[in-house]
N, C-alpha and C positions, 0 to 999 in steps of 0.2 A: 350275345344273342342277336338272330338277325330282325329284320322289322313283321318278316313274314310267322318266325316261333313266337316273338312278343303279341301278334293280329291272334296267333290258334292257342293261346294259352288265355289269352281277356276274352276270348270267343270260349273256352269251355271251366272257367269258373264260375262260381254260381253269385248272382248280383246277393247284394244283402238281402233282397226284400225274398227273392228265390230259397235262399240258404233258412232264413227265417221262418220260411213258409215249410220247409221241410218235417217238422213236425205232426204240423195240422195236417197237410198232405196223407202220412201214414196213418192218422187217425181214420181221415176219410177215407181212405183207402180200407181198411179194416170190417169201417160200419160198413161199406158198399160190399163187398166180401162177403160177409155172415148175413148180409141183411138180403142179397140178392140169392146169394145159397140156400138159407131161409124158406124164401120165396119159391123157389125151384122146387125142393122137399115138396112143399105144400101142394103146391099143384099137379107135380108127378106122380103124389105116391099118398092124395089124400084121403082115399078109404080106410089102408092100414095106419096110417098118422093122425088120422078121426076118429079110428076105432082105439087105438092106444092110447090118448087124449080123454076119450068121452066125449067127443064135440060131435058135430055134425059136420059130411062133406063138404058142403055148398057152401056155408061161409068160409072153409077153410080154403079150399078156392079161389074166392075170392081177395081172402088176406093175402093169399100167395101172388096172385096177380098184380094186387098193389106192391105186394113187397121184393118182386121181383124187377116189376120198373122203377121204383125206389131206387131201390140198391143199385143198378145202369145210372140213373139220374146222378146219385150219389157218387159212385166211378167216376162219370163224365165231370165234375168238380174237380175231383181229387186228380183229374190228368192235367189241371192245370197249373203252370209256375209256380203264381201265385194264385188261389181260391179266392173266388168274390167275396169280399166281407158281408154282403147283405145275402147272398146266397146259404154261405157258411152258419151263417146266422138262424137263416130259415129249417139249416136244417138242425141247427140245436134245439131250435123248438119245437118240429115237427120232434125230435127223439124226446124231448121232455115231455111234451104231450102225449106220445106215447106208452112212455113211461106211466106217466098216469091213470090213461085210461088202462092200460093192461091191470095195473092193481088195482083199479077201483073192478074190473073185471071178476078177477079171480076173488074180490072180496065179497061179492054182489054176488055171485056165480052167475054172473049174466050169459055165459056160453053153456052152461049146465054141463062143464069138465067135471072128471073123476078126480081122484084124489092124484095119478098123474101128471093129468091135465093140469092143473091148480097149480103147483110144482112148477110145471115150465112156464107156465105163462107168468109167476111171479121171476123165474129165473131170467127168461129172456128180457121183464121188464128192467131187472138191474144191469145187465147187460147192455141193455140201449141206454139206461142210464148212465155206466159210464162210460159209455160213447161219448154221450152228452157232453159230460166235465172233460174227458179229457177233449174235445172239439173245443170247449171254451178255454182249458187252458195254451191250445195250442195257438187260438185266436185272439188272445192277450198276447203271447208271444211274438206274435205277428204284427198287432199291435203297437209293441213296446219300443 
C-alpha cells in the first residue's frame, strides 16, 4: 500500500469517539425529523389539526413554531461528528420535560382536546419519551 492509500483510508474511517457517537447521532437525527415535521403540520395546516384535536388554532401555532425551530436546532446537533454532551443533555431534558408537561396536559385537560386530541398528545408524549431514553442510552455509549 502506498503512503498516499494508507493518508485516504485514516482520512475516511471513523475515529472511535465518531464511530461511538453514531448511535446518539440517529437518535438525534430522528427526534429533529418528527419533531420539526411536527412542527410544520402544526403551522401549515392548523385550523384542520385544531379542529381534529379540539384545541384551539393559536396555540397550536404557536407549539408549531417552537417545534419547528426545535427540531432545526436539534438537526444542527445531530450534523455533528461528535454531539456536545452538555448540548445532548439539554436536549434529553427539554424532551423529558416535555414528556411531562404533555401528560400532566392531557390529564388536566388544560388545552380542552376532544377525546382525539387527548390520544395524541399522550401518544406524542411517549414518543419524545423515547426519544428521551434512547438519546440517554446513546449518550452513555458515547460516554463509555
Amino acid at each position: 500500500m502506498t503512503t498516499s492509500q494508507t493518508t485516504a483510508r485514516l482520512a475516511t474511517a471513523p475515529s472511535g469517539a465518531a464511530s461511538a457517537a453514531r448511535p446518539l447521532r440517529i437518535f438525534l437525527t430522528l427526534d429533529a425529523v418528527v419533531t420539526a415535521g411536527n412542527g410544520l403540520i402544526y403551522l401549515l395546516a392548523a385550523g384542520p389539526v385544531a379542529e381534529l384535536l379540539g384545541v384551539s388554532a393559536g396555540p397550536l401555532r404557536a407549539i408549531g413554531a417552537f417545534l419547528a425551530v426545535y427540531g432545526v436546532l436539534v438537526g444542527v446537533l445531530a450534523s455533528r461528528p461528535v454531539p456536545s454532551r452538555g448540548a445532548t443533555k439539554a436536549v434529553i431534558e427539554a424532551n423529558l420535560l416535555w414528556t411531562v408537561a404533555s401528560l400532566a396536559t392531557a390529564a388536566f385537560g388544560w388545552l380542552g382536546a376532544n377525546t382525539v386530541g387527548t390520544v395524541w398528545i399522550v401518544l406524542q408524549a411517549l414518543v419524545v419519551g423515547a426519544f428521551a431514553a434512547l438519546q440517554i442510552s446513546g449518550l452513555r455509549r458515547l460516554n463509555a
